[in-house]
VOBA-1610 file (N, C-alpha, C; in pm, whole numbers, padded with zeros to 5 digits, always signed):
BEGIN
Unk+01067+00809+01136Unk+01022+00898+01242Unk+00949+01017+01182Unk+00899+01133+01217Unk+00842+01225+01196Unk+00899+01362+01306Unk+00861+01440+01198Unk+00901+01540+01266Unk+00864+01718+01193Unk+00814+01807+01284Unk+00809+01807+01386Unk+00728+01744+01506Unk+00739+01702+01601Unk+00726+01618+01722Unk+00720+01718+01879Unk+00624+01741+01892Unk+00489+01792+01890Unk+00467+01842+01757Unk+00390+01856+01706Unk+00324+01931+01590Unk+00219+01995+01586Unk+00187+02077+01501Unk+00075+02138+01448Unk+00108+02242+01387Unk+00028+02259+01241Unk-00086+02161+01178Unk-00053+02001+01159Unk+00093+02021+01108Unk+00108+01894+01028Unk+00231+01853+01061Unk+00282+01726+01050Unk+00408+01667+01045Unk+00460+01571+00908Unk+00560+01544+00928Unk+00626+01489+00790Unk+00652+01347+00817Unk+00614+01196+00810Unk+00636+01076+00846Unk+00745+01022+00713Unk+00905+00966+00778Unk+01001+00992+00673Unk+00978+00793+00741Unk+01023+00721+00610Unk+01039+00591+00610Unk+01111+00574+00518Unk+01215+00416+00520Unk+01264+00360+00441Unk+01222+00252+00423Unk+01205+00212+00306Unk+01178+00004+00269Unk+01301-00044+00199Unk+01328-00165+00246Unk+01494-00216+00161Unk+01420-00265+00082Unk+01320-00325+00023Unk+01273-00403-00020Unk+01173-00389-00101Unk+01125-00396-00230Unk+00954-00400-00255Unk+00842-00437-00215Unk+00778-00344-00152Unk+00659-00420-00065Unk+00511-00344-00046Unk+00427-00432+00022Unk+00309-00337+00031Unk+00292-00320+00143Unk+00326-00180+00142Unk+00291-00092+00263Unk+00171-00037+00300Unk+00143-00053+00411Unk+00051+00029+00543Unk+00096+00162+00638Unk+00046+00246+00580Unk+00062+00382+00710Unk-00036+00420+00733Unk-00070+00385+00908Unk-00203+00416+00944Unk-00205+00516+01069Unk-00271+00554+01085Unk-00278+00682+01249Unk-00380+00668+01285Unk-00380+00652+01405Unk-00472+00611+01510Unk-00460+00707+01646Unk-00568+00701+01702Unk-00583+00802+01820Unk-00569+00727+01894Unk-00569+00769+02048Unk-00562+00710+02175Unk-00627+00631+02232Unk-00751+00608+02175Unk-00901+00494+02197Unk-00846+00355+02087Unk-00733+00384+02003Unk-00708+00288+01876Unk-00789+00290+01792Unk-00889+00440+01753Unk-00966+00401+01626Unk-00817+00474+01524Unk-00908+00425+01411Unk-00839+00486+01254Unk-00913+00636+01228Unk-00782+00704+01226Unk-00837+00854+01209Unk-00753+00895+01054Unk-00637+00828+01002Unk-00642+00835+00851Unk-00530+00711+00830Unk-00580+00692+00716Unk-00498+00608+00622Unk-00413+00675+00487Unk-00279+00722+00504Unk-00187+00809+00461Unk-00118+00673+00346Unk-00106+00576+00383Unk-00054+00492+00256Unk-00112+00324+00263Unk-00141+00265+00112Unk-00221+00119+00142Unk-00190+00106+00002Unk-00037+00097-00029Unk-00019+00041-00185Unk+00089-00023-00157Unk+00112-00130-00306Unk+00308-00145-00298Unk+00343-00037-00333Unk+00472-00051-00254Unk+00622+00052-00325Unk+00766-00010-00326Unk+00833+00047-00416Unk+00955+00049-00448Unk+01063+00008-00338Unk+01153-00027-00354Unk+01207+00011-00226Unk+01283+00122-00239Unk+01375+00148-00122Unk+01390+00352-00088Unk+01316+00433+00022Unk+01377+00556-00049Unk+01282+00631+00111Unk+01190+00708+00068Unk+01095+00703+00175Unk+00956+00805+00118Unk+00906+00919+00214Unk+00857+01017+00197Unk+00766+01090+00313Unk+00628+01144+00285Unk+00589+01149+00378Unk+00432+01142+00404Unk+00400+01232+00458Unk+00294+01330+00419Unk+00273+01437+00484Unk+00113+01426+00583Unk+00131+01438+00746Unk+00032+01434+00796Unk-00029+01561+00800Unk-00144+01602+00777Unk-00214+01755+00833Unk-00355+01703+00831Unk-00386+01727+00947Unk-00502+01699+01008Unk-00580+01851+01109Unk-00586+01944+01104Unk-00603+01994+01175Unk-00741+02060+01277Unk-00778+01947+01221Unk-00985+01848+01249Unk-00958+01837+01387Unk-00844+01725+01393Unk-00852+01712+01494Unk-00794+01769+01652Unk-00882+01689+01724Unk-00823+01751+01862Unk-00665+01716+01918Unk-00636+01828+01982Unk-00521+01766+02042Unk-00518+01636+02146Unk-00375+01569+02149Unk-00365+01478+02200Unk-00262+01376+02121Unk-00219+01275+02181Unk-00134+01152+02155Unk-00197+01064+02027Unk-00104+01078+01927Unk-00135+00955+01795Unk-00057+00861+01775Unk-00075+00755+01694Unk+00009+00677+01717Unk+00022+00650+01559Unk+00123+00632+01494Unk+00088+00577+01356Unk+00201+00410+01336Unk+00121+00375+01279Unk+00193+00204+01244Unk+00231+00222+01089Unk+00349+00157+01057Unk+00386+00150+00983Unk+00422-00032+00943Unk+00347-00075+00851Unk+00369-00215+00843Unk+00424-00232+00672Unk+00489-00321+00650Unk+00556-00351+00505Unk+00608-00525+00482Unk+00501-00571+00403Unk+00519-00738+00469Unk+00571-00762+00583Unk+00701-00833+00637Unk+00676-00850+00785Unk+00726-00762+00850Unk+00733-00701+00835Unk+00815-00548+00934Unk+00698-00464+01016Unk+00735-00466+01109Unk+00594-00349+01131Unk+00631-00300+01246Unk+00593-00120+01262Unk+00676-00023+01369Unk+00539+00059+01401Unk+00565+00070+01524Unk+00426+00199+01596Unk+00512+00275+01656Unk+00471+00424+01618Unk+00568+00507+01663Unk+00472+00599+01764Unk+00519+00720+01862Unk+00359+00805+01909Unk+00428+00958+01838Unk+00311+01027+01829Unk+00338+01183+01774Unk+00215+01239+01850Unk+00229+01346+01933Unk+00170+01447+02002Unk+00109+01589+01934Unk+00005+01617+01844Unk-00074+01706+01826Unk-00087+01812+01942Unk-00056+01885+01944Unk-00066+02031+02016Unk-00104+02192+01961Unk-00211+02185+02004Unk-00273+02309+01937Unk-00231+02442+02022
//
């Protein structure tokens, strides 16, 4: 999850992998384009965090996916300026 939830500037995206794998963390806006790509490597397994700051953009609803071979989670986080 992430948090803080609303945010701004930035939020913190906290994940765990049991497993070694190659992970995807992507954020996407409300139309579903790609507005950043925060992780696109293997990792370890364990826990990691990710720091979002974007403050380009406009407010509004994001969504970020989190995929790790077959696992995969879309969560939403709200930008509020």
């Amino acid at each position: 999850s992430n948090y803080p939830n609303p945010f701004y500037p930035a939020t913190i995206i906290e994940y765990q992998i049991p497993k070694d794998s190659f992970v995807n963390l992507i954020v996407y806006n409300s139309l579903g384009q790609v507005v950043a790509k925060l992780v696109n490597q293997n990792q370890t397994s364990g826990g990691y965090s990710v720091k979002f700051d974007d403050s380009n953009l406009p407010s509004g609803v994001y969504m970020y996916k989190l995929k790790a071979n077959e696992f995969s989670l879309t969560k939403k986080m709200i930008l509020a300026k």
